[in-house]
MDAnalysis code that builds the backbone (N, CA, C; Angstrom):
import MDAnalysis as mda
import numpy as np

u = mda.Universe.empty(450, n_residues=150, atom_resindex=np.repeat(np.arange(150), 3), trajectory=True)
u.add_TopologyAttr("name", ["N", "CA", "C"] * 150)
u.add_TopologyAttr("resid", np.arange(1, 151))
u.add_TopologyAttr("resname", ["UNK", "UNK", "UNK", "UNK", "UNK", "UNK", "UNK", "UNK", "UNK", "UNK", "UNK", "UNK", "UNK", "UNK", "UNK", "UNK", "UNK", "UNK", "UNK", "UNK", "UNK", "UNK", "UNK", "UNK", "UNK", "UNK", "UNK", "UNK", "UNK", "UNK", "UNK", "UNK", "UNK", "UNK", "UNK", "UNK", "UNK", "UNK", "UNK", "UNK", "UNK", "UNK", "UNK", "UNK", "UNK", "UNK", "UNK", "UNK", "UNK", "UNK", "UNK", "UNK", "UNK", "UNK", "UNK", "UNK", "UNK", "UNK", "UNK", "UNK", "UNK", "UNK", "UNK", "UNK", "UNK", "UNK", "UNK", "UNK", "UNK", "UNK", "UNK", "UNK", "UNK", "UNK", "UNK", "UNK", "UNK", "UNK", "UNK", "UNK", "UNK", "UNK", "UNK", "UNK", "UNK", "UNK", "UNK", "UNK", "UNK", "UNK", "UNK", "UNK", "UNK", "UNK", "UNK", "UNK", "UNK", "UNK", "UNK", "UNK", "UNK", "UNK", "UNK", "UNK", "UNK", "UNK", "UNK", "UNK", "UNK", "UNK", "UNK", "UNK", "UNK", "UNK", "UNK", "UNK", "UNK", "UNK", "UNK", "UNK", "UNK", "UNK", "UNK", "UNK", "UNK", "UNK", "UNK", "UNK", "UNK", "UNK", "UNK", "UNK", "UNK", "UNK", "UNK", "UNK", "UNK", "UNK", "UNK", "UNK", "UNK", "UNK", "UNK", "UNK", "UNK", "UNK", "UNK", "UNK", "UNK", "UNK"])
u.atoms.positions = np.array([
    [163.483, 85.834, 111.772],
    [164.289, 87.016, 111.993],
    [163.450, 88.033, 112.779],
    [163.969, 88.232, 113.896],
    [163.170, 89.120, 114.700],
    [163.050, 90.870, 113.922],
    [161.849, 91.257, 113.970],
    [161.793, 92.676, 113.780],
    [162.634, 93.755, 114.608],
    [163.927, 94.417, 114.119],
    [164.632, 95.388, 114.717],
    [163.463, 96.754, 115.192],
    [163.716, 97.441, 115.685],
    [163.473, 98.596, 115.954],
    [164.338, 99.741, 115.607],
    [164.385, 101.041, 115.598],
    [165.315, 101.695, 115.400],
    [165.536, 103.041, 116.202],
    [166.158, 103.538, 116.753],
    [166.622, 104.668, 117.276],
    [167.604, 105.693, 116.449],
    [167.834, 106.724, 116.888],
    [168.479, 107.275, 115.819],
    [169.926, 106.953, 115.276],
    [170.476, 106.475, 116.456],
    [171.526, 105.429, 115.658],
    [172.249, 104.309, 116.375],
    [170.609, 103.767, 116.468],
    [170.722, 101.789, 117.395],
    [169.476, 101.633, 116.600],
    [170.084, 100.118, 116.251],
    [168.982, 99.155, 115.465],
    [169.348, 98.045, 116.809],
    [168.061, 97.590, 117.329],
    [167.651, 97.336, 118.675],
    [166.247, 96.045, 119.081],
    [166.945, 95.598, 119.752],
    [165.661, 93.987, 119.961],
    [165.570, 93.794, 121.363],
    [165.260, 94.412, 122.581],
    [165.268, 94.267, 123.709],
    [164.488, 93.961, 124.328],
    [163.817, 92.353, 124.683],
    [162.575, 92.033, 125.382],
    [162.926, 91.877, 126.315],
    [162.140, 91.921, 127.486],
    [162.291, 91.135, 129.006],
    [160.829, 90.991, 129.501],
    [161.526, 89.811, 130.338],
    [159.855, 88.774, 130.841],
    [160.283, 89.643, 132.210],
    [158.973, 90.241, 132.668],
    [159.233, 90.892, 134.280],
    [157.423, 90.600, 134.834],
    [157.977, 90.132, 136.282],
    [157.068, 89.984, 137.538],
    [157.084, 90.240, 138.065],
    [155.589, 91.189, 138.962],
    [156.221, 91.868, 139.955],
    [154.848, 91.691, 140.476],
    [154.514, 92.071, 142.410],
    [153.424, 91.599, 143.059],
    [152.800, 92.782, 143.491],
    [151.761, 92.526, 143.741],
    [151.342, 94.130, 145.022],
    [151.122, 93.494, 146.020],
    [151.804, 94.865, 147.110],
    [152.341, 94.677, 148.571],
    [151.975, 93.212, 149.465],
    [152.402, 93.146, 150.147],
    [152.151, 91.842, 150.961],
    [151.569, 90.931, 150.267],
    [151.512, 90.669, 149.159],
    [151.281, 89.810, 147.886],
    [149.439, 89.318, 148.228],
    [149.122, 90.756, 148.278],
    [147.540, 90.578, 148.900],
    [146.878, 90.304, 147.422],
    [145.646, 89.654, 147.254],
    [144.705, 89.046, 146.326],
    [143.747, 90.131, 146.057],
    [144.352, 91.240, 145.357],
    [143.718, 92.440, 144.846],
    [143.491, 92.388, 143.765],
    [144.122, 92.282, 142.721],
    [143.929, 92.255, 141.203],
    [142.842, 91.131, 140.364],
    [141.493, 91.769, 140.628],
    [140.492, 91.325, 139.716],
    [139.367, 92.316, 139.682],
    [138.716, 92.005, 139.197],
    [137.102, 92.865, 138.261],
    [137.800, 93.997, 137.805],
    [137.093, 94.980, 138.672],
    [137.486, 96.790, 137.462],
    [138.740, 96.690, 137.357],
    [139.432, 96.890, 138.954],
    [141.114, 96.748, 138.888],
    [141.467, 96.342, 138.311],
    [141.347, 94.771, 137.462],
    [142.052, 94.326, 136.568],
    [141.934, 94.586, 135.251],
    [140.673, 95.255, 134.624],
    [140.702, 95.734, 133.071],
    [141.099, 96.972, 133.141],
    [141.255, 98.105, 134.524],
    [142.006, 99.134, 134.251],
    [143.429, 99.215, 134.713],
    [144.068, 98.211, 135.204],
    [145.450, 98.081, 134.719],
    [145.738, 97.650, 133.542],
    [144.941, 97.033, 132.953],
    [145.527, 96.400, 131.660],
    [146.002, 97.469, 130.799],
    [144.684, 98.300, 130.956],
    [144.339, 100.044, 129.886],
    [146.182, 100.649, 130.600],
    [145.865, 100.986, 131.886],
    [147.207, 101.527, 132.161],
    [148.151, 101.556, 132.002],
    [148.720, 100.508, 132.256],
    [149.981, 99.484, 132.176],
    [150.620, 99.904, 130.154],
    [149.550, 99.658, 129.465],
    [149.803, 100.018, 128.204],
    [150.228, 101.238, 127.907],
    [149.299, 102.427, 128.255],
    [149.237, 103.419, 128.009],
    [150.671, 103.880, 128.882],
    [151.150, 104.187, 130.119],
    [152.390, 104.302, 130.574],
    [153.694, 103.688, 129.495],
    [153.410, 102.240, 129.471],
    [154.528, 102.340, 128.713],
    [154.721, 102.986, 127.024],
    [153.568, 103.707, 126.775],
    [153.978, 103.820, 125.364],
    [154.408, 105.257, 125.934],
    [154.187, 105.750, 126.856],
    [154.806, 107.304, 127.531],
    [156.569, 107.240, 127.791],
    [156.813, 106.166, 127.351],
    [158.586, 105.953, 127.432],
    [158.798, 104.998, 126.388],
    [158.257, 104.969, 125.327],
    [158.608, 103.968, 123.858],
    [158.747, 102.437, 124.243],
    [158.097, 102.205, 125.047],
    [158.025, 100.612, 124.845],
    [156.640, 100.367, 124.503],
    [156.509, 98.885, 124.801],
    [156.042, 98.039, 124.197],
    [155.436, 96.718, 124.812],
    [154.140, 97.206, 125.607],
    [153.935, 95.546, 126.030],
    [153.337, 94.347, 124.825],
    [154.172, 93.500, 124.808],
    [154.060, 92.368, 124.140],
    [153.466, 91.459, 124.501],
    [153.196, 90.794, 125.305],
    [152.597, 90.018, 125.956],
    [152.178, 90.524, 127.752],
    [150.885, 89.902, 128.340],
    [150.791, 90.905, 130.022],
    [149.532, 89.578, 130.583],
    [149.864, 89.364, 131.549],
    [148.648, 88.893, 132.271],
    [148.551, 88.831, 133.534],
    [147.095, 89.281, 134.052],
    [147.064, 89.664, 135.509],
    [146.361, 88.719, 135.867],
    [147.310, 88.082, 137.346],
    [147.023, 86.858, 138.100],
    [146.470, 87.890, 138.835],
    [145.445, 87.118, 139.947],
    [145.484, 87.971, 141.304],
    [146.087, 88.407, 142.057],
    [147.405, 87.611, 142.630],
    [148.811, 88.128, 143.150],
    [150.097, 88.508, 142.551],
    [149.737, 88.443, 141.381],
    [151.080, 88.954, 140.464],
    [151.003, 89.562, 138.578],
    [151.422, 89.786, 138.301],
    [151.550, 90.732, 137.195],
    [152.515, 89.875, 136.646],
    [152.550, 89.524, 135.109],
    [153.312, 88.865, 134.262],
    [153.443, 89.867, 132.734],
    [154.813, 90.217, 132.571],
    [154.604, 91.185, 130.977],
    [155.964, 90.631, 130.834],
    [155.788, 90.649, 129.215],
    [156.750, 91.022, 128.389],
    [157.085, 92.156, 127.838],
    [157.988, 93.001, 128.023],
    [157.787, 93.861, 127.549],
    [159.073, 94.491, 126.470],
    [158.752, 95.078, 125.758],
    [159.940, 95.392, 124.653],
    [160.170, 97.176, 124.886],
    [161.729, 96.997, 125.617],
    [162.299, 98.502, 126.198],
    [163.714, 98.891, 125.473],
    [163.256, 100.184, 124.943],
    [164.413, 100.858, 123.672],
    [165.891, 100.655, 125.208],
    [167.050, 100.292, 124.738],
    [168.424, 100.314, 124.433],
    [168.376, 101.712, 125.575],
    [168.087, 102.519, 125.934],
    [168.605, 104.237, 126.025],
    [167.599, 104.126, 127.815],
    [167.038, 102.998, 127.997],
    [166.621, 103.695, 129.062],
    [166.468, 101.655, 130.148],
    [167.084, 102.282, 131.202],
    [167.140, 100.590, 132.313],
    [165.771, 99.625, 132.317],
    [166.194, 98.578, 132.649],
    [165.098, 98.087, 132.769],
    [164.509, 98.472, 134.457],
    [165.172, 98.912, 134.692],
    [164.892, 99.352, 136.589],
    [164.028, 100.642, 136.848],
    [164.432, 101.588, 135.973],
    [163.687, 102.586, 135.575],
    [162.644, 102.623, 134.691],
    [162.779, 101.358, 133.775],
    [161.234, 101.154, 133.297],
    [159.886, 100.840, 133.820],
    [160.587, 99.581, 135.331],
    [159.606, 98.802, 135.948],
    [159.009, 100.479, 137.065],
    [160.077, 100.621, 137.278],
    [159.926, 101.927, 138.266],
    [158.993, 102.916, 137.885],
    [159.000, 103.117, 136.798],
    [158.056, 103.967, 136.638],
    [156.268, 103.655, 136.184],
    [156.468, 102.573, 135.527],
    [154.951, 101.270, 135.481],
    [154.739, 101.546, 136.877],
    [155.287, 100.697, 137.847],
    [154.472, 100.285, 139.190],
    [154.163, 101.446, 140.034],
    [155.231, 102.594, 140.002],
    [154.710, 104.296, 140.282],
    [153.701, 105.039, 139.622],
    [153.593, 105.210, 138.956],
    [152.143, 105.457, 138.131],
    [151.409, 104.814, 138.099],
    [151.766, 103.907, 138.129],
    [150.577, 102.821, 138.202],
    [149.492, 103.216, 139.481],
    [150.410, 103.221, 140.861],
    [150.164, 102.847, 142.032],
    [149.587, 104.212, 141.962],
    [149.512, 105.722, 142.021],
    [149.102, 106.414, 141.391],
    [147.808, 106.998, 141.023],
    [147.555, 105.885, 139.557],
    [146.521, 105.967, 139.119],
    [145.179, 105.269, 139.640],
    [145.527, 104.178, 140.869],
    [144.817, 103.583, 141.167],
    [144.022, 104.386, 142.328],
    [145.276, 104.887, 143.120],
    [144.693, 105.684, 144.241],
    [143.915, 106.870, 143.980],
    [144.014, 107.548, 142.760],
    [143.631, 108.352, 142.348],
    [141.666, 107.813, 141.408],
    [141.897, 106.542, 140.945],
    [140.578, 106.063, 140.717],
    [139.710, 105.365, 141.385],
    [140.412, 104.782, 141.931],
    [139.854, 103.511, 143.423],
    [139.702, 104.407, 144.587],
    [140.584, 104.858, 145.241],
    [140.692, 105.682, 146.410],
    [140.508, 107.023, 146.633],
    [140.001, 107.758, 145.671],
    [139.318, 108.806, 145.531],
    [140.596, 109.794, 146.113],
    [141.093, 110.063, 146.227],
    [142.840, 110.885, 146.355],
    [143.226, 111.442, 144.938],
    [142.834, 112.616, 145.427],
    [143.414, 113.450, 144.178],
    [144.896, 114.216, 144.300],
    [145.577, 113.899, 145.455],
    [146.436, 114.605, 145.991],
    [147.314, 114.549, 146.878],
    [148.204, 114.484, 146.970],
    [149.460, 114.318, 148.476],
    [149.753, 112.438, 148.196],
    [150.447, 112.332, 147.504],
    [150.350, 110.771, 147.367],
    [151.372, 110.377, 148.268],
    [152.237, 110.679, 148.891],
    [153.530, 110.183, 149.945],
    [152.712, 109.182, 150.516],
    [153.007, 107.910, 150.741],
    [152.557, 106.723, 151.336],
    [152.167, 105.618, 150.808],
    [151.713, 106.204, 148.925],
    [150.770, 105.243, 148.776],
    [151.807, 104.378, 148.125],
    [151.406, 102.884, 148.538],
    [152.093, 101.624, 148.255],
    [151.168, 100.634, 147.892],
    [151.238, 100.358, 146.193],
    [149.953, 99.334, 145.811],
    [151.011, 97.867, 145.406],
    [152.333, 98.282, 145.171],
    [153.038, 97.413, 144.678],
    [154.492, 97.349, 145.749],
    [154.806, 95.687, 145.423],
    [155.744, 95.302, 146.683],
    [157.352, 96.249, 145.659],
    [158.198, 96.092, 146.627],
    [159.699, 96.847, 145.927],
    [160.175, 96.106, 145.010],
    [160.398, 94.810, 144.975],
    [160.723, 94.057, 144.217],
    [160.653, 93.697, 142.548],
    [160.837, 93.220, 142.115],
    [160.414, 92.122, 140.945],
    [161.413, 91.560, 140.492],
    [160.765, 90.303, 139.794],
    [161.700, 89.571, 138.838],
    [161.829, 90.063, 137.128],
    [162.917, 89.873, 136.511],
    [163.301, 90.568, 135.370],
    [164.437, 89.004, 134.711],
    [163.772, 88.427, 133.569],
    [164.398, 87.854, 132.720],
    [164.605, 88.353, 130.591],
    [165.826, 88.093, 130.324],
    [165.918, 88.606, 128.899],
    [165.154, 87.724, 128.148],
    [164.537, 87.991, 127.128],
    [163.912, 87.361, 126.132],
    [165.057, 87.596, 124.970],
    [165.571, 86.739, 124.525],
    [166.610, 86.690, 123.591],
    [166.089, 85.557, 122.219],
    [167.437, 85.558, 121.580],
    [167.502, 84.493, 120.399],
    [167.439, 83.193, 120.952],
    [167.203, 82.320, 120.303],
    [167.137, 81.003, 120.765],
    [168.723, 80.501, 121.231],
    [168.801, 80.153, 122.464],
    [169.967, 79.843, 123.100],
    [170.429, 78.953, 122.032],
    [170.107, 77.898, 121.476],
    [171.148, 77.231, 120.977],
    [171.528, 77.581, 119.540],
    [171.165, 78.496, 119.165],
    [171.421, 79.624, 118.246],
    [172.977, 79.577, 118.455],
    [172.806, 80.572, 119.604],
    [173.792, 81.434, 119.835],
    [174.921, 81.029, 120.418],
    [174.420, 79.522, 120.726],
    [175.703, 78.148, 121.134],
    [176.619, 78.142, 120.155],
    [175.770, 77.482, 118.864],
    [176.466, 77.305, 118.004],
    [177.180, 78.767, 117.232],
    [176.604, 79.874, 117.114],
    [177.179, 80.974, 117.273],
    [178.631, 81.337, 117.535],
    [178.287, 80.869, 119.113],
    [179.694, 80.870, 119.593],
    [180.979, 80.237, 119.361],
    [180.220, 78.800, 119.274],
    [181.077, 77.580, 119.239],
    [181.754, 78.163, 117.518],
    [181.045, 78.416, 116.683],
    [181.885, 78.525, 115.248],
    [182.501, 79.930, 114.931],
    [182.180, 80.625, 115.703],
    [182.630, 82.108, 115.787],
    [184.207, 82.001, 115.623],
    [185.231, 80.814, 116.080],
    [186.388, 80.759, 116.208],
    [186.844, 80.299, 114.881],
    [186.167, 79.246, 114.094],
    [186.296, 79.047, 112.661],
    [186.195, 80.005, 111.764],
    [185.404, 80.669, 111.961],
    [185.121, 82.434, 110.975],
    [185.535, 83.137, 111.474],
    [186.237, 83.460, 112.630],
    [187.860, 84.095, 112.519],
    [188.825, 83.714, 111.896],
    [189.247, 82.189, 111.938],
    [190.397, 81.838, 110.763],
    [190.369, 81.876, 109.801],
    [189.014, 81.955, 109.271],
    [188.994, 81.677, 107.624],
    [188.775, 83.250, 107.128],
    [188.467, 83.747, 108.160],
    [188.511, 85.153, 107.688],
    [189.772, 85.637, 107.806],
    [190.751, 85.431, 108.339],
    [192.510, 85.782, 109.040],
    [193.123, 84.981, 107.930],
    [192.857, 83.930, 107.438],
    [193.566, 83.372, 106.385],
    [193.258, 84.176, 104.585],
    [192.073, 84.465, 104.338],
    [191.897, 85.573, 103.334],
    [192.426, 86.835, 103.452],
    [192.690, 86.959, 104.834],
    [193.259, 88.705, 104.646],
    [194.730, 88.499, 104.624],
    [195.513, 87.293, 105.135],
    [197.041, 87.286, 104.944],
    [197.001, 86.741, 103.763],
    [196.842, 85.790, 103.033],
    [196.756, 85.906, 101.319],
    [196.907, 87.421, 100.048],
    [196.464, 88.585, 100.715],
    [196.037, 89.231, 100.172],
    [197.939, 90.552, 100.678],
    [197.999, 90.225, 101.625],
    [199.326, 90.581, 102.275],
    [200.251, 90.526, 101.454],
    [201.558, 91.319, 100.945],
    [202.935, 90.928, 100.276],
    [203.279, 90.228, 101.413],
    [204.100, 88.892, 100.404],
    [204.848, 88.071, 101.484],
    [206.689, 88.613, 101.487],
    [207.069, 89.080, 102.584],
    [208.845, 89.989, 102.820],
    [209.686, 88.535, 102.009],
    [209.550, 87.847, 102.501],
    [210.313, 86.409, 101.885],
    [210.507, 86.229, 99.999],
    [209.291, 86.850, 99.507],
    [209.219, 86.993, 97.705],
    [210.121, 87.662, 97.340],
    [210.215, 89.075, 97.966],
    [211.059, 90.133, 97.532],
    [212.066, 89.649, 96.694],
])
């Protein structure tokens, strides 16, 4: 049973597997760069209530799981990771304390998949969902006056 989360009034399980590259899918991400995105990457998202769950940095790509409250996109989540992100780098790497218009460390893109219940869960779920409607529709007309007794 997966651990819910809670909001003030959503009880909530929202993972997604997301990938995303920096620019021209150049072979940047290793040594310092890569143990201070790790630090980053964390710290940003707990600045909007998520949750990285799982993260690993290839040289050309970025792999997370990440767990994002119900109340805010996943488009605007990634959006704001790879903007700050990009950011913080120029600001530690590139010595730029200021005027950031230009800077591009990450491509526009990414990929975004749901992390859910086990699909065949939710097969069978489905598939019997139509049986526990009848048997639930047959207890509540039982319980009905039948016009015909009168």
């Amino acid at each position: 049973m997966p651990d819910y989360k809670s909001l003030t009034h959503t009880r909530w399980d929202c993972k997604y597997h997301v990938v995303f590259i920096p620019k021209k899918r150049q072979k940047v991400i290793y040594g310092s760069l890569r143990k201070f995105l790790g630090a980053i990457f964390h710290e940003l998202a707990k600045r909007k209530e998520c949750e990285i769950i799982e993260g690993h940095l290839m040289r050309v790509h970025v792999h997370i799981c990440i767990s994002i409250p119900p109340k805010y996109s996943v488009s605007y989540v990634v959006g704001y990771l790879k903007g700050k992100c990009a950011i913080a780098i120029a600001r530690h790497f590139k010595g730029k304390q200021r005027n950031f218009s230009g800077e591009h460390f990450w491509a526009r893109g990414y990929f975004v998949s749901t992390v859910g219940l086990d699909e065949d869960m939710v097969r069978e779920y489905i598939r019997n969902q139509e049986k526990n409607d009848e048997s639930r529709d047959q207890l509540r007309f039982g319980f009905e006056p039948r016009p015909w007794a009168q």
